[in-house]
C-alpha positions as CSV (number, residue, x, y, z in Angstrom):
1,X,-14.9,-26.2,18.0
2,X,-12.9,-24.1,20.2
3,X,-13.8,-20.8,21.4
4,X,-11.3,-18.1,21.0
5,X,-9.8,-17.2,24.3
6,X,-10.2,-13.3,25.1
7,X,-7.8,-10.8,27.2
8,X,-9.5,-9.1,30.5
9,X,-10.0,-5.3,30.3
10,X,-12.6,-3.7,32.3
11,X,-12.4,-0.4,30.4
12,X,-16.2,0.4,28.3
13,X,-13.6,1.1,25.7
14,X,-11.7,-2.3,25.9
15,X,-7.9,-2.6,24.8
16,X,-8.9,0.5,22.1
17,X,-7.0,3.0,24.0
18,X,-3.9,0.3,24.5
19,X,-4.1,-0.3,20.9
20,X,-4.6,3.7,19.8
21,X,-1.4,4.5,21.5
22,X,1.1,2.4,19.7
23,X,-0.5,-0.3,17.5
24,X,2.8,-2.0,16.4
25,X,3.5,-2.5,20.3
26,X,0.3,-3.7,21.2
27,X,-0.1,-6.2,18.2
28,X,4.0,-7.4,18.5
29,X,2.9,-7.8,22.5
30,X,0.1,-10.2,21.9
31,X,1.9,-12.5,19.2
32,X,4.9,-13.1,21.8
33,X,2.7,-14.1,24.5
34,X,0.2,-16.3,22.6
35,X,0.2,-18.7,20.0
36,X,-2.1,-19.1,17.6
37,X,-5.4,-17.2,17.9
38,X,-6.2,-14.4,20.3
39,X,-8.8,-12.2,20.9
40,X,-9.6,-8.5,22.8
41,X,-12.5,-5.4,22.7
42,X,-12.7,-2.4,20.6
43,X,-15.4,-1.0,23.0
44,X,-18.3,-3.5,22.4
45,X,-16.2,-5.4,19.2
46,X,-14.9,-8.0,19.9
47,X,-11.5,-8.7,17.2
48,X,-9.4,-12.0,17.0
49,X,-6.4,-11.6,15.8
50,X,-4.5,-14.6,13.9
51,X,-1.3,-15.9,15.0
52,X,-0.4,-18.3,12.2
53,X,0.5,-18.5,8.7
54,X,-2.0,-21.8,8.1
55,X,-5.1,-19.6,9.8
56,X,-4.2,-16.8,7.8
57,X,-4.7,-18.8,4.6
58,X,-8.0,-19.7,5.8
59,X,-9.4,-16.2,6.0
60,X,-7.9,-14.7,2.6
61,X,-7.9,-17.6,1.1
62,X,-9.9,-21.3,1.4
63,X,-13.2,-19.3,3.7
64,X,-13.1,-16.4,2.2
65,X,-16.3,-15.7,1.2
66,X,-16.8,-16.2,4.7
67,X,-15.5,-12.8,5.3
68,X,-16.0,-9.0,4.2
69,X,-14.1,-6.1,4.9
70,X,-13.7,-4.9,8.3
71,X,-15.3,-1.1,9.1
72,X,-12.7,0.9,8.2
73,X,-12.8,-0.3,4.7
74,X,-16.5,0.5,4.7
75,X,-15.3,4.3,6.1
76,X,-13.5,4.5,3.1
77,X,-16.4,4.0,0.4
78,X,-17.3,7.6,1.1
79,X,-14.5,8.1,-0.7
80,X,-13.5,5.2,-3.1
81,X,-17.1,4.2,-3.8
82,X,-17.5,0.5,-5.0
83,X,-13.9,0.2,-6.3
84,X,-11.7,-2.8,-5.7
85,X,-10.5,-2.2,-2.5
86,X,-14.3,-1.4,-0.7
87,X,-16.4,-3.5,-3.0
88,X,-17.8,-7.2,-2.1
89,X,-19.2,-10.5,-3.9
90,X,-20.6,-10.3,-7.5
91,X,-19.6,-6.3,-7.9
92,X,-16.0,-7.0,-7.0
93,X,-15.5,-10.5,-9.0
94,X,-16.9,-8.8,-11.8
95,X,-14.7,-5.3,-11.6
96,X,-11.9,-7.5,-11.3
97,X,-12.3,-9.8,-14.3
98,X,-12.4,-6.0,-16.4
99,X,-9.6,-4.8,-14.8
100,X,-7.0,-8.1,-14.7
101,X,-5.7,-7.3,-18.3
102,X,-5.2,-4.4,-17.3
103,X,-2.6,-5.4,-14.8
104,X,-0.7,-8.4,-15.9
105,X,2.8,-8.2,-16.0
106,X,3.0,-7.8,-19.9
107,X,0.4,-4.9,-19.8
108,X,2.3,-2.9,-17.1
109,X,5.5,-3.3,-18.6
110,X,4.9,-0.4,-21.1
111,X,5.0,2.1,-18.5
112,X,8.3,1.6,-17.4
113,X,9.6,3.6,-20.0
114,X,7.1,6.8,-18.7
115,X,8.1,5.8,-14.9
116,X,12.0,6.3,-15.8
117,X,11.5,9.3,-17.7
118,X,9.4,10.9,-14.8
119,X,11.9,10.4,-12.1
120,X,14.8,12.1,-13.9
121,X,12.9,14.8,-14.7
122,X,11.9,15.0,-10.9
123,X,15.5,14.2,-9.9
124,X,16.5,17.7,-11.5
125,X,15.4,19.7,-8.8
126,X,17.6,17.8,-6.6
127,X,20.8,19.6,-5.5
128,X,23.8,18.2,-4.6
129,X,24.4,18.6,-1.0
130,X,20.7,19.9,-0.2
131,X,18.5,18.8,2.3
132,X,15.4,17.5,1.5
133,X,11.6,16.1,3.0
134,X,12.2,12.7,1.0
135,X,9.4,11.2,2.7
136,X,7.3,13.9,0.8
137,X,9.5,13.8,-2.4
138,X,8.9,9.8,-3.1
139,X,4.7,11.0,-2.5
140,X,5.1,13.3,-5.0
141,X,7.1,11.5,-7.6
142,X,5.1,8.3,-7.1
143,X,2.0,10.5,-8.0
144,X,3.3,11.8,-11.0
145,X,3.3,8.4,-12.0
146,X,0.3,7.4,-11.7
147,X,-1.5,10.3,-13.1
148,X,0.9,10.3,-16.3
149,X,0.4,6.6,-16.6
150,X,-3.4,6.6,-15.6
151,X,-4.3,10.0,-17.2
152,X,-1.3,11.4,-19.7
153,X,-1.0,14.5,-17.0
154,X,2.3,15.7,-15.9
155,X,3.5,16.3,-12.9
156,X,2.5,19.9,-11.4
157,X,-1.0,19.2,-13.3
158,X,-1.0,16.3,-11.1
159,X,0.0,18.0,-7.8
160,X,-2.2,21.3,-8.5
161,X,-5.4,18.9,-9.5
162,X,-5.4,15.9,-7.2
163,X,-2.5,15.8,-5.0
164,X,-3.2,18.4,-2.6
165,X,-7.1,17.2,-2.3
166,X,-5.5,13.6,-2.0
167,X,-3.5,14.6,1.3
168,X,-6.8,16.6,2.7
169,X,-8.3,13.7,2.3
170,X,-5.8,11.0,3.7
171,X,-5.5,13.2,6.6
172,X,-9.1,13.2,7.6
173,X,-9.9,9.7,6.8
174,X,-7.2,8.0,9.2
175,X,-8.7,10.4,12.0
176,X,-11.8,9.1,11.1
177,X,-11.0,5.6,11.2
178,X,-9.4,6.2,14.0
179,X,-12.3,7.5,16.2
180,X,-14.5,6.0,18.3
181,X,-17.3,8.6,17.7
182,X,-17.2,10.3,14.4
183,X,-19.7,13.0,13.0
184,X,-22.0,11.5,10.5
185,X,-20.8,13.4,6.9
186,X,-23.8,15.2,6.6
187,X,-23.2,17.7,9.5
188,X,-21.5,20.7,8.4
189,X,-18.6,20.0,11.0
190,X,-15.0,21.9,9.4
191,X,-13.2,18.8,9.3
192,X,-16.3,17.2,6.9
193,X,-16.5,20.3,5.3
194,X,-12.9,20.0,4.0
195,X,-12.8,16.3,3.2
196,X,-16.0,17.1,1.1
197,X,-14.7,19.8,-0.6
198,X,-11.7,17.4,-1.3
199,X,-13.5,14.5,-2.8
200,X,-15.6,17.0,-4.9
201,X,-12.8,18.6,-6.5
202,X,-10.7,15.3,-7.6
203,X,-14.3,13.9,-8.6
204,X,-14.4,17.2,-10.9
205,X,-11.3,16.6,-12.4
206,X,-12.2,12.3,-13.0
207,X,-15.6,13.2,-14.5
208,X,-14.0,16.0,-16.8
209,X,-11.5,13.5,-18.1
210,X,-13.7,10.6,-18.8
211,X,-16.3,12.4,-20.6
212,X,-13.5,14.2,-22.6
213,X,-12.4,10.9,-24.1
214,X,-14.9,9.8,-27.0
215,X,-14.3,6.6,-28.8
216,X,-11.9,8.2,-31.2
217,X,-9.8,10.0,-28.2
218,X,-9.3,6.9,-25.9
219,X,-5.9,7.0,-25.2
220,X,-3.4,3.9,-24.5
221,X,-3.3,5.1,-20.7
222,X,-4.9,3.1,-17.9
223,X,-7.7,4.8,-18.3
224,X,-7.8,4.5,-21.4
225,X,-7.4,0.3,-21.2
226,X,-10.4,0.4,-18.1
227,X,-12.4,2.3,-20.3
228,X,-12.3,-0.2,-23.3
229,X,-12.3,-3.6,-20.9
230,X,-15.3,-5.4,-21.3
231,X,-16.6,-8.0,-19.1
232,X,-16.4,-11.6,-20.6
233,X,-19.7,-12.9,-19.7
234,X,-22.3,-10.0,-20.0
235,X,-20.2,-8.0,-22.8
236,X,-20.5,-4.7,-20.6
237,X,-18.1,-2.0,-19.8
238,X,-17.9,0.2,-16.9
239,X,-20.0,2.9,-16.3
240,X,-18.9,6.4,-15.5
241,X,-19.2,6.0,-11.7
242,X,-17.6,2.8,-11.7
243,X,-14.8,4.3,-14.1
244,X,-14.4,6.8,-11.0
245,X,-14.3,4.3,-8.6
246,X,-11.8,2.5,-9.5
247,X,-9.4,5.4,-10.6
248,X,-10.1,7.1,-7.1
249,X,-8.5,3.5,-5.8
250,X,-6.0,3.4,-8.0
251,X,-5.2,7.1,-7.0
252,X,-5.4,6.2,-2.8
253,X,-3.3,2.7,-3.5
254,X,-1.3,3.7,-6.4
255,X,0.6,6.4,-5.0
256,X,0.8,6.5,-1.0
257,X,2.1,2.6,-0.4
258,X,4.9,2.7,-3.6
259,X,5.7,5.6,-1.5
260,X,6.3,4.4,1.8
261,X,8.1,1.9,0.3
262,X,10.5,4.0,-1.4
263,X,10.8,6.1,1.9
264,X,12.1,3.4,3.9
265,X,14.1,1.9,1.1
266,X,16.1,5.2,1.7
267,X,16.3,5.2,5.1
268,X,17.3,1.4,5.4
269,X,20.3,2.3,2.7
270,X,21.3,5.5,4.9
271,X,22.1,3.1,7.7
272,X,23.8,-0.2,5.9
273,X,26.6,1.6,3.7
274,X,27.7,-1.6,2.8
275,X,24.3,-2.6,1.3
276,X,24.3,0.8,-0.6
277,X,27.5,0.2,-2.2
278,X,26.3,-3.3,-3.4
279,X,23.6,-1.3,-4.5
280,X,25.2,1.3,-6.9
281,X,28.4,-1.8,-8.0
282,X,24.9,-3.5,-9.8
283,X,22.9,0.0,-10.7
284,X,26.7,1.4,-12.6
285,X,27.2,-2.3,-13.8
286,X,23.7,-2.9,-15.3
287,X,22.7,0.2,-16.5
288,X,25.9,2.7,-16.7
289,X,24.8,6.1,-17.5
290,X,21.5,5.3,-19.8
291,X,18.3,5.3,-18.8
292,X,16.7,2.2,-17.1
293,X,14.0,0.3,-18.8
294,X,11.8,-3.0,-18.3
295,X,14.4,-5.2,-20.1
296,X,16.6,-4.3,-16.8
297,X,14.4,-5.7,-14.6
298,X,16.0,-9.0,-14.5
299,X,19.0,-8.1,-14.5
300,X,18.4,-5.6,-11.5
301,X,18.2,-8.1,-8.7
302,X,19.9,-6.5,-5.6
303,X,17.8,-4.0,-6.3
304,X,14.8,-5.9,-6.2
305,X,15.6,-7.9,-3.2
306,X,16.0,-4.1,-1.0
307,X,12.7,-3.6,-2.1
308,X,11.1,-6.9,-0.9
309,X,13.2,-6.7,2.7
310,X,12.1,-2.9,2.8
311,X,8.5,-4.6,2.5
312,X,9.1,-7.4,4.5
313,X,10.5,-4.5,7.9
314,X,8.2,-2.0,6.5
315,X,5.2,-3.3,4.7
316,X,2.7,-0.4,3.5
317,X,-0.5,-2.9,4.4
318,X,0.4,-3.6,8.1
319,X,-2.8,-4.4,9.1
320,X,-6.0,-6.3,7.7
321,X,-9.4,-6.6,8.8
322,X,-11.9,-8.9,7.8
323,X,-15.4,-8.9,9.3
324,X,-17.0,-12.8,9.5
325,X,-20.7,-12.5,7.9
326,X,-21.6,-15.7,9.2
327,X,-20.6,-18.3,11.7
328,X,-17.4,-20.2,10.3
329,X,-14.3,-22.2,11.7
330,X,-11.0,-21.4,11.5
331,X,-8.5,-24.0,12.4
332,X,-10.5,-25.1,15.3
333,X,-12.1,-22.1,16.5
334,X,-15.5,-20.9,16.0
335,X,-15.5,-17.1,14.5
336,X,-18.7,-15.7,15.3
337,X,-21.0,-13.9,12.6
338,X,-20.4,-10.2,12.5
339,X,-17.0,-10.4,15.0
340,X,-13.7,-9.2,13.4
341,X,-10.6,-11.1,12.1
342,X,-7.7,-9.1,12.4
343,X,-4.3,-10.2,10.0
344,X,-1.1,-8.3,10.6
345,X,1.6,-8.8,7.8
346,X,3.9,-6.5,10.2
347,X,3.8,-9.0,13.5
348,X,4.2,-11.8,10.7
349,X,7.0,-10.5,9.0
350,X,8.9,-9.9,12.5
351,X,8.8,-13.2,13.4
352,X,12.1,-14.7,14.8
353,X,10.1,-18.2,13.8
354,X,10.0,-17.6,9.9
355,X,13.1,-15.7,9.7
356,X,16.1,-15.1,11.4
357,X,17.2,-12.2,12.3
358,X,14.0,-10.7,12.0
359,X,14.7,-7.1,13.1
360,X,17.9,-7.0,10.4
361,X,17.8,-5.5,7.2
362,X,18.7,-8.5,5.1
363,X,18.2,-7.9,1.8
364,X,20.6,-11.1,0.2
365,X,17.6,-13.3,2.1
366,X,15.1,-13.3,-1.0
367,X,15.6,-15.1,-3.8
368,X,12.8,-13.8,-6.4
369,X,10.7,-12.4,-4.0
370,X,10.5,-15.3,-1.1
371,X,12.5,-16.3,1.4
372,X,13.5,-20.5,1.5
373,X,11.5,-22.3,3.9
374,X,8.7,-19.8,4.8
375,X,5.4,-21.2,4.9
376,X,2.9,-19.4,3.0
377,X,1.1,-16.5,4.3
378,X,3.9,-15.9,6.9
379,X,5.1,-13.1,4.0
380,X,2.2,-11.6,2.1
381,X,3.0,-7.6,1.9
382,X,0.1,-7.8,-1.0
383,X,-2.5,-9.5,1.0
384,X,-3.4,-13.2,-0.6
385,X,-6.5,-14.8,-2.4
386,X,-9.1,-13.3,-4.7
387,X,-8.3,-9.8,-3.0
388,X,-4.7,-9.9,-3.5
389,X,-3.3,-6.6,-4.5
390,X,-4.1,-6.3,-8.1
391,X,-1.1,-3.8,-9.1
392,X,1.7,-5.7,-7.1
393,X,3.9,-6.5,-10.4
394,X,3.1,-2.6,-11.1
395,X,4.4,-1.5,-8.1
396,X,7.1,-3.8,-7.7
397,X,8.2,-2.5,-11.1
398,X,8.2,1.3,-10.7
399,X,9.7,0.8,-7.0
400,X,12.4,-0.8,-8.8
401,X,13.1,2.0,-11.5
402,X,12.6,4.5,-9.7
403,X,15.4,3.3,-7.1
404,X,17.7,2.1,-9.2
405,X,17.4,5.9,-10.5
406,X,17.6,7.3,-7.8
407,X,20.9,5.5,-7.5
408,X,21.9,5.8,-10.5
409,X,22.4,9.9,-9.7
410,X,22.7,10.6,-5.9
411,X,23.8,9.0,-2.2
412,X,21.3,10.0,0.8
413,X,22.0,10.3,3.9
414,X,19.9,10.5,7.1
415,X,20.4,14.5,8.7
416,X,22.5,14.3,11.6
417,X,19.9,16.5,13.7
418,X,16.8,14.1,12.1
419,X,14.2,12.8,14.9
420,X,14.5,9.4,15.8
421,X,12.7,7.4,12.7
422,X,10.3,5.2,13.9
423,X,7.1,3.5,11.4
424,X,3.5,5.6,12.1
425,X,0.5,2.9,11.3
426,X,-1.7,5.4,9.8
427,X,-4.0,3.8,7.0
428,X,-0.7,3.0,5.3
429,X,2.8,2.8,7.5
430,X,4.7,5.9,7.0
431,X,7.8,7.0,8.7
432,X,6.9,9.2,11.4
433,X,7.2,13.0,11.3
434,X,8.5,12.6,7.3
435,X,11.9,11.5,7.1
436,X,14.7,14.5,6.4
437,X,18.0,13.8,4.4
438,X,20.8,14.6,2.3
439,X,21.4,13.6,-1.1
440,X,24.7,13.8,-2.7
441,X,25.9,13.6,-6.6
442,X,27.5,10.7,-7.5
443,X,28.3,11.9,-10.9
């Protein structure tokens, strides 16, 4: 076995500062000058960061149980607890056998009805002509969904009672992950003080709602479904906490990556008219001036492949980390135990070697969600293997309503005086400083 060949830094802090400064740059830098495998320091860490689509595989996929999550997952159980995203071995193959039902595409087609029905109603504040933080509109709507179709709440219940502890805390926890030297969370620092505070009050509101729902008052919200799912082999439910858990997740994933996705779906149309008159000749074709609904979905297919090229320039996930828990080979190099694999779907999804024109917004080149003659694992916006993104059809659904909605009603443009739009890796990839536009009537 092979081992994996380092770059030289002399800093205590390694390539960490390189990295902090523009993470896109610094991980696009190192895939155009090496093939393969690569590795560098965070301080004492030492990460390896995979090159190809057959290593990829490897990680997520054939070795995983190889692998854990990387630390900043870890930073995040303060918050999410031993949901799906943070949790490992038995406790996460067992919460994912409860919650699979819950997520198959038949399951999550009954909320496309609520999804549609949401997004007018939030389209209604929008006037024609207005300027408006869009970036921060597709947060809000995409929240709204997820606590009607999680907890049967509307909208401004939503914001008042978890969406303004939910940015608190998204704030603080990318600074957190961020840092080199954090304060533990029991000092009583301001900035722990707040993110505290944060979790506390959304934990108030989860508890209240799951203790409220008897037997006889489960509703047929996810909730609702989590809260009857039993596991197959020991005939358990989930307790409270875990309930908690794994709505928290649902919350953190739910909302903030449909999002993004919607944000630079928006953006990507403001700059290729052409693409978003193809868009509104199939949204005015397919679905005139009724409401969409899940039967449109396949008929809805421009619209769809936006939304998968949006992912492909912009995916939400742009970085993975996996930390090795014992020796194991990849390909032919030896990953030490405890050293970090680092996957980026962003660098792979740029590559001029899987598609062409990589930098161009392209949305004609998927054909049911893939592109012809891309290895696997060269595009994987959901991550891959046992941990794949279990609400992928879910979000791929309401991204798709809710644009085709969108469409359905207004034109955006981007402000002539906006900043210059550029992606911000934060836990998730945002466009940074928001994203500012105009939306017009189209009927």
């Amino acid at each position: 076995m092979l081992e994996v060949k380092g770059l030289a830094s002399y800093s205590p802090l390694g390539h960490l500062n390189e990295f902090r400064k523009d993470p896109l740059h610094f991980l696009s830098d190192l895939y155009n000058k090496h093939d393969t495998i690569v590795s560098f320091r965070f301080a004492h860490r030492k990460m390896n960061l995979l090159l190809e689509p057959a290593l990829i595989k490897e990680v997520l996929v054939t070795k995983q149980n190889s692998f854990h999550k990387s630390k900043p997952f870890q930073e995040m159980k303060t918050l999410l607890g031993e949901g799906l995203l943070t949790s490992e071995d038995e406790v996460h193959m067992r919460q994912r056998r409860l919650m699979q039902p819950s997520f198959t595409k038949q399951h999550i087609q009954t909320y496309a009805e609520e999804m549609t029905m949401i997004t007018e109603e939030f389209l209604c504040s929008w006037k024609d002509g207005e300027e408006r933080l869009i970036s921060r509109d597709m947060m809000e709507l995409t929240l709204a969904i997820i606590v009607k179709t999680m907890f049967s709440m509307d909208m401004y219940q939503g914001h008042e009672r978890v969406g303004k502890h939910l940015d608190i805390i998204m704030d603080i926890a990318t600074k957190r992950i961020r840092s080199v030297l954090k304060a533990p969370l029991a000092l009583h620092t301001p900035q722990n003080k707040s993110l505290t505070e944060a979790i506390n009050a959304i934990d108030k509101v989860l508890y209240e709602m799951i203790e409220k729902r008897s037997d006889s008052n489960i509703k047929e919200d996810l909730l609702g479904v989590l809260m009857r799912a039993r596991d197959e082999e020991s005939g358990e439910g989930m307790t409270n906490q875990q309930l908690r858990d794994e709505a928290m997740t649902i919350f953190m994933a739910g909302h903030e990556t449909t999002a993004n996705t919607l944000s630079w779906c928006l953006y990507l149309l403001s700059q290729h008219p052409s693409k978003a008159e193809r868009l509104y000749e199939e949204v005015d074709r397919v679905l005139g001036n009724r409401r969409a609904n899940h039967d449109d979905m396949k008929e809805l297919v421009y619209t769809q492949q936006i939304i998968w090229e949006s992912i492909r320039l912009y995916p939400p996930a742009w970085l993975i980390g996996r930390k090795a828990i014992e020796d194991v080979r990849i390909g032919n190099y030896k990953i030490h135990k405890g050293e970090t694999v680092l996957i980026s779907p962003y660098i792979m999804q740029h590559s001029e070697k899987y598609f062409s024109n990589a930098e161009e917004f392209i949305p004609e080149r998927f054909i049911n969600g893939k592109v012809k003659d891309v290895p696997e694992y060269a595009f994987f916006p959901f991550g891959g293997g046992p941990r794949v993104c279990i609400g992928n059809h879910f979000a791929i659904m309401e991204a798709t309503l809710v644009l085709a909605t969108i469409a359905q009603q207004f034109t955006v443009e981007l402000l002539q005086n906006q900043h210059k739009v550029e992606p911000e890796p934060f836990i998730t990839l945002r466009p940074k400083s928001g994203l500012r536009m105009i939306v017009r009537k189209r009927r």
